[in-house]
Backbone as numpy.savetxt, mean C-alpha at the origin, in Angstrom:
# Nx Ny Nz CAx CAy CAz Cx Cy Cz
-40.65 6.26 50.85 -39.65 6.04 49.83 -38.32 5.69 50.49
-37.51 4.82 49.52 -36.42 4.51 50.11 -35.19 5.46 49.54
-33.99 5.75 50.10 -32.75 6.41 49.88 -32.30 5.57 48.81
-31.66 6.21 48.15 -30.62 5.34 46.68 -29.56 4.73 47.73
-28.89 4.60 48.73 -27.93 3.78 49.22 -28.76 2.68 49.66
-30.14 2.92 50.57 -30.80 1.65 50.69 -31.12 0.62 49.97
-31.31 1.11 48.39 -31.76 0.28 47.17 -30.17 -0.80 47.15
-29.17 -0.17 47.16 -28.08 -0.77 47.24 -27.60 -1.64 47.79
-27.93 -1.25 48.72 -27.90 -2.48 49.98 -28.68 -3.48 50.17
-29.93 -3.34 49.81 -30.86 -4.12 49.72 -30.79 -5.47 48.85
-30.16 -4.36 47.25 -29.67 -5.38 46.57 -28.69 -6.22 46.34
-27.44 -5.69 47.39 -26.59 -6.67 47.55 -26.96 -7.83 48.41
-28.29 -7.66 49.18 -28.23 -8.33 50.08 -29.23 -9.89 49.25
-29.99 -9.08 48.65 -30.53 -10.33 47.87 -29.95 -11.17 47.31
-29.17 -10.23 46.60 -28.18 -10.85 45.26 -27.14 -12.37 46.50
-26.64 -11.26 47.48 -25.60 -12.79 48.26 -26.36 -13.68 48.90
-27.82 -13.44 48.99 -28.94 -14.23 49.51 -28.70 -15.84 48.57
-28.99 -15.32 47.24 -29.19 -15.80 45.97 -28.35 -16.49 45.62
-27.11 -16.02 45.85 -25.70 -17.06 45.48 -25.05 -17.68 46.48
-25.85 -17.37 47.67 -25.12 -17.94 48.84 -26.04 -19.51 49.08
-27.69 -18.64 48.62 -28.36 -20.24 48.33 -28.37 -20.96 47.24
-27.72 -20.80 46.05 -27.67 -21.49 45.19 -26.26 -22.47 45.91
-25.11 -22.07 46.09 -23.67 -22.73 46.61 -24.27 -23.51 47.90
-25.04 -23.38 48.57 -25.50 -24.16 49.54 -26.41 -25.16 48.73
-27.69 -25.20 48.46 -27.99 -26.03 47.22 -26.97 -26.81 46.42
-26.42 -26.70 46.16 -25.06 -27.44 44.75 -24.40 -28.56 45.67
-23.83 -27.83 47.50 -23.38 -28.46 48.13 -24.03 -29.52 48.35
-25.35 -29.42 48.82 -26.40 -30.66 49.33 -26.64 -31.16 48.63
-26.97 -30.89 47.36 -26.97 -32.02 46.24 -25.71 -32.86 46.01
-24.43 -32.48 45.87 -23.41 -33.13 45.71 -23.02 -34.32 47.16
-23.60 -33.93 48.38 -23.30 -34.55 49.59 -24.58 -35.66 49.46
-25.68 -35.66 48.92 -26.81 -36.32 48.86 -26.49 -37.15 48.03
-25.85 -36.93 46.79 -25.44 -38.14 45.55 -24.34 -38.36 45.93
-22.94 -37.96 46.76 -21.89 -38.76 46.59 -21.22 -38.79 48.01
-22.23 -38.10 48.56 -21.30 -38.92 50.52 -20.07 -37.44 50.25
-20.31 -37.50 52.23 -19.56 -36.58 52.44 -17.66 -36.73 52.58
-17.55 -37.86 52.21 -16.23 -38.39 51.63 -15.68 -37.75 50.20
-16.49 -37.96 49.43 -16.55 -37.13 47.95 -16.89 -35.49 47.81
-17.65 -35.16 48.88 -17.42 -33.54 48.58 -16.53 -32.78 48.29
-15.06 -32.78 49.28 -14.20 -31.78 48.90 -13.28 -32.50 47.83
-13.41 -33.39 47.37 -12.82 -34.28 45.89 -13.61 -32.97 44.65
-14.59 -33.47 44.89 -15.39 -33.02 44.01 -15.93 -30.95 43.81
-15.34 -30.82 45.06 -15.77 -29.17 45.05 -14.10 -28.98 44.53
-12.74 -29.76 44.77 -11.35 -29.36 44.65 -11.74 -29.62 43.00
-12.03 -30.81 41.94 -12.15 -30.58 40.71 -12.86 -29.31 40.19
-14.19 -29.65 41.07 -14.94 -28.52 40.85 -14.20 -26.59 39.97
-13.62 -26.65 40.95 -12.75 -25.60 41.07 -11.51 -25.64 40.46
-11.04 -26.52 40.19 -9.79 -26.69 39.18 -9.82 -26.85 37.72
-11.43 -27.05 37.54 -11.90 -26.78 35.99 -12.02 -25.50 35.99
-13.01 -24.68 36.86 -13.21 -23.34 36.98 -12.16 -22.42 36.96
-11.16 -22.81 37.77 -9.70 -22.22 37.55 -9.24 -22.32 35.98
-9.00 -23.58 35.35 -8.61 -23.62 33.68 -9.84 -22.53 33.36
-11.06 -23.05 33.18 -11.91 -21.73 32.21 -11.52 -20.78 32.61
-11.13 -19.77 33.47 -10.64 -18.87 34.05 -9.31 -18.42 33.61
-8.40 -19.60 33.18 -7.18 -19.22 32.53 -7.39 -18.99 31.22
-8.44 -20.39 30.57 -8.82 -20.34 29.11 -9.23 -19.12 28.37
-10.30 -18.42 29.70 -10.61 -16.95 29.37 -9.99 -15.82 29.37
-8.34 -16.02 29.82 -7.84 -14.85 29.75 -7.01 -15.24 28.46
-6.43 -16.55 28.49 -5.69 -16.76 27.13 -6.83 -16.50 25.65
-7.79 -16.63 26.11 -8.68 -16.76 24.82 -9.16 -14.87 24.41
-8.94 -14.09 25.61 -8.38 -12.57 25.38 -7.61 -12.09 25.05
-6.62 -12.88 25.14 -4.96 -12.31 24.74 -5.28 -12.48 23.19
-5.77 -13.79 22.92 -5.83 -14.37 21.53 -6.79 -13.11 20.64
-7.50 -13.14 20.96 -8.48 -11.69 20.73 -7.73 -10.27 20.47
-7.29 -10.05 21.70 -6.10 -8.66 21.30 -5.64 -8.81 20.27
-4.87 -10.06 20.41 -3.81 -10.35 19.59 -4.51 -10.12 17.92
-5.36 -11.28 17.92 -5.85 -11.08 16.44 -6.31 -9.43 16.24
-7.00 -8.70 16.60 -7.73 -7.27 16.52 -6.41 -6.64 16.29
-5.03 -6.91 17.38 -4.14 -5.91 16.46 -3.56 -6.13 15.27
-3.64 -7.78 14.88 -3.16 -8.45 13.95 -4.25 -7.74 12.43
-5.21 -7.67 12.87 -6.30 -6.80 12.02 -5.89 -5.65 11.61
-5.64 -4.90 13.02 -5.09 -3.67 12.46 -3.90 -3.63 12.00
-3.06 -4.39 11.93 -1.98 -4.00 11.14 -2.06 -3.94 9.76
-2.77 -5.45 9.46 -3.49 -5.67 7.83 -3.89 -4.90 7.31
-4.57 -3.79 8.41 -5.93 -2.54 7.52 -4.24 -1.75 7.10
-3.17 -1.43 7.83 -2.26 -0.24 8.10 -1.43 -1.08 6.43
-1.59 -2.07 6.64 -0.59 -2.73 5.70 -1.66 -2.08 4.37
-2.63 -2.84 4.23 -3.66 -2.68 2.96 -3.72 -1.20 2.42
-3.81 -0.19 3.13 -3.12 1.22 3.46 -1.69 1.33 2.58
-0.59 0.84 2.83 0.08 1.49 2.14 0.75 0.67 1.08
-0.27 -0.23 1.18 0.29 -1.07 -0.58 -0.77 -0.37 -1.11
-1.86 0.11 -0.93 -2.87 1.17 -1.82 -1.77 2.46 -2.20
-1.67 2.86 -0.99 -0.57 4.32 -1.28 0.87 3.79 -1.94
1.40 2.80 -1.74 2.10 2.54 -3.18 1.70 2.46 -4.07
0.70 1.76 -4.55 0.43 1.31 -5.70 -0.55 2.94 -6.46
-0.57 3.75 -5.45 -0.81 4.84 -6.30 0.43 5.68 -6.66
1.35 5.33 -6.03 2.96 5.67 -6.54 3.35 5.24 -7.69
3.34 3.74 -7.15 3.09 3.05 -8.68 2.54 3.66 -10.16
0.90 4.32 -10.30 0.64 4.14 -11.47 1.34 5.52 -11.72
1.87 6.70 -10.99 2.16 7.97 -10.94 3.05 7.92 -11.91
4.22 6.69 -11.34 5.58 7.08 -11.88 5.40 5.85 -12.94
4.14 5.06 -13.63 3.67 4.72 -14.44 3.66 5.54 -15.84
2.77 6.14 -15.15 2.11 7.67 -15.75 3.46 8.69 -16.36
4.03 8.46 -14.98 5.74 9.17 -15.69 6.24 9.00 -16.78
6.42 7.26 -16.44 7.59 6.80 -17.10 6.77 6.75 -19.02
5.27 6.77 -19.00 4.35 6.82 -20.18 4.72 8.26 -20.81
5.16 9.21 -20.55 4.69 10.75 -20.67 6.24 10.93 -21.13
7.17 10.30 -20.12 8.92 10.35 -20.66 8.64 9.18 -22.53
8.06 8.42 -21.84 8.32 7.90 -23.46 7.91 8.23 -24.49
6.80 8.98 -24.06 5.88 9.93 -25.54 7.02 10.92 -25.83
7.30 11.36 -24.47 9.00 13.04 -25.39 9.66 12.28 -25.58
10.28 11.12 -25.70 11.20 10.49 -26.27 11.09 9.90 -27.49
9.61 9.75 -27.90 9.31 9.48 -29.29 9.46 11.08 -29.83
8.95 12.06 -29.26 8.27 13.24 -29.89 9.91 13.75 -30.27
10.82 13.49 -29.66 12.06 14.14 -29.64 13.09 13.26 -30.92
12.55 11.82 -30.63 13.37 10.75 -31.73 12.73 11.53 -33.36
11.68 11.91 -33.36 10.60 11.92 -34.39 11.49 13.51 -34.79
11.79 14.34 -33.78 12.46 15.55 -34.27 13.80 15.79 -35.11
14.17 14.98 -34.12 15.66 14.60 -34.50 15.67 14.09 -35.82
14.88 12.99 -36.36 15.48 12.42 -37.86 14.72 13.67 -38.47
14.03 14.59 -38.47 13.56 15.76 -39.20 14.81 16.63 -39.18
15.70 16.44 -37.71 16.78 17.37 -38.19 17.52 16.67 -38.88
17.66 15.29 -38.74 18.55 14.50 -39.51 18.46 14.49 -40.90
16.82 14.75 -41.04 16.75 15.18 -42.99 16.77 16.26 -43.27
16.79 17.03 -42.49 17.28 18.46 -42.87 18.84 18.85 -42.94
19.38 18.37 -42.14 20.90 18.15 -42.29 21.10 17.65 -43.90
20.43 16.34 -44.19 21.06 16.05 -45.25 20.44 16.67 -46.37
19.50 17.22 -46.20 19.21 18.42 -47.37 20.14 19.35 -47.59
20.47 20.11 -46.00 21.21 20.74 -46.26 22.61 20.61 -46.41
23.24 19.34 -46.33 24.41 19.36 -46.77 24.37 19.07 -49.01
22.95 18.18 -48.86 23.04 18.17 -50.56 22.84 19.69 -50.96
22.24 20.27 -50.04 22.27 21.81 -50.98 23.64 22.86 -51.02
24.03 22.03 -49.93 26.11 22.74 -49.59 26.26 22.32 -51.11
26.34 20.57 -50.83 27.05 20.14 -52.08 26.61 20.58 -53.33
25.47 21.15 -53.57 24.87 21.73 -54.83 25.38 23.13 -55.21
25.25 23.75 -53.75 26.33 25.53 -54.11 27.30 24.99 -54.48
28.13 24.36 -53.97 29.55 24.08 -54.37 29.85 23.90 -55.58
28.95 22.87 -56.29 29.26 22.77 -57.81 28.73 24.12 -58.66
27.62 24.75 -58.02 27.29 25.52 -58.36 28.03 26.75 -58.95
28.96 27.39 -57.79 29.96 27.86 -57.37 31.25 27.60 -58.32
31.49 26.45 -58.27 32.64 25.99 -59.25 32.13 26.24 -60.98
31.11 25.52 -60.87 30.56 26.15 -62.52 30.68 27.47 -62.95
29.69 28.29 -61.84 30.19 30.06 -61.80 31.67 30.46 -62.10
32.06 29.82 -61.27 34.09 30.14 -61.28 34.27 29.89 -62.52
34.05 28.56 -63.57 34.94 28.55 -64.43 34.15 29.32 -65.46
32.66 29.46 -65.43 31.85 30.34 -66.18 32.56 31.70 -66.91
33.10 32.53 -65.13 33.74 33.54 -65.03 35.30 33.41 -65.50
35.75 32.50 -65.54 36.94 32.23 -65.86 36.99 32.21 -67.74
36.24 31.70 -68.08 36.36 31.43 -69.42 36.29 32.86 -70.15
34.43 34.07 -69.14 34.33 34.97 -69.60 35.31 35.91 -69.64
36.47 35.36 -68.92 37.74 36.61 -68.59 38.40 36.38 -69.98
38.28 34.78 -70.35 39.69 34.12 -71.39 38.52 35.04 -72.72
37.37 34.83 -72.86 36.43 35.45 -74.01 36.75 36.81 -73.84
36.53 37.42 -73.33 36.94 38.98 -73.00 37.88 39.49 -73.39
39.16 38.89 -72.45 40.64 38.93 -73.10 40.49 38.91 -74.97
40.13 37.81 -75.02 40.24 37.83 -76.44 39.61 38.56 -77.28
38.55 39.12 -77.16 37.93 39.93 -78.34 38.50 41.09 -77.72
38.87 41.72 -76.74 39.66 43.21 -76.63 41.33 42.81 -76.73
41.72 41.80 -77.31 42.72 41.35 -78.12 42.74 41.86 -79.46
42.03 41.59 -79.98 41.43 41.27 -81.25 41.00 42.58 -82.22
């Protein structure tokens, strides 16, 4: 059996086996189709595209962040136009409940308002009442007077 550091090693060694013969391969093909005049032309583009994808891929991460926090803000936003808008129906709900006591209270009021004027027609009714009594009593004094006149 082999040690777990040997497996390691082993496999690095394949692995740079592998990419060291593929980059050797790529080379000989490129020197076979275009002359060894055109190689380092062609390994310098080579690599100057690889460089852009390389930039493309970090800008095209930023863009990523960017949108995901742009996401999360939306969820944070969607969040508290919900939690307003349950403010909203609250002081909805309020302003519904103030206007019912404001009917219930308008609705009281002209009950006192007809009771007032009952009770001022019933003032005004003692009053004559009162005055009739007075001269009632007044006359019975002038009748009185007179038959213990008499």
């Amino acid at each position: 059996t082999m040690r777990a550091g040997a497996w390691v090693w082993t496999s690095v060694a394949l692995v740079g086996l592998g990419w060291g013969g593929l980059f050797t391969l790529y080379n000989m093909l490129t020197v076979s189709n275009f002359g060894l005049k055109a190689i380092g032309k062609i390994n310098q583009s080579i690599e100057h595209v690889n460089g852009q994808i390389q930039d493309n891929s970090g800008y095209m991460l930023k863009i990523t962040e960017q949108s995901a926090e742009v996401h999360d803000q939306a969820a944070e936003t969607r969040d508290c136009m919900d939690e307003g808008m349950k403010h909203i129906d609250n002081t909805v709900g309020q302003i519904d409940a103030a206007e019912s006591a404001i009917h219930q209270l308008l609705s009281g009021l002209a009950e006192v308002v007809d009771v007032a004027e009952g009770n001022r027609q019933l003032a005004d009714s003692l009053e004559q009442t009162s005055e009739q009594l007075s001269r009632a009593a007044a006359e019975s004094k002038k009748l009185l007077q007179q038959f213990k006149t008499r």
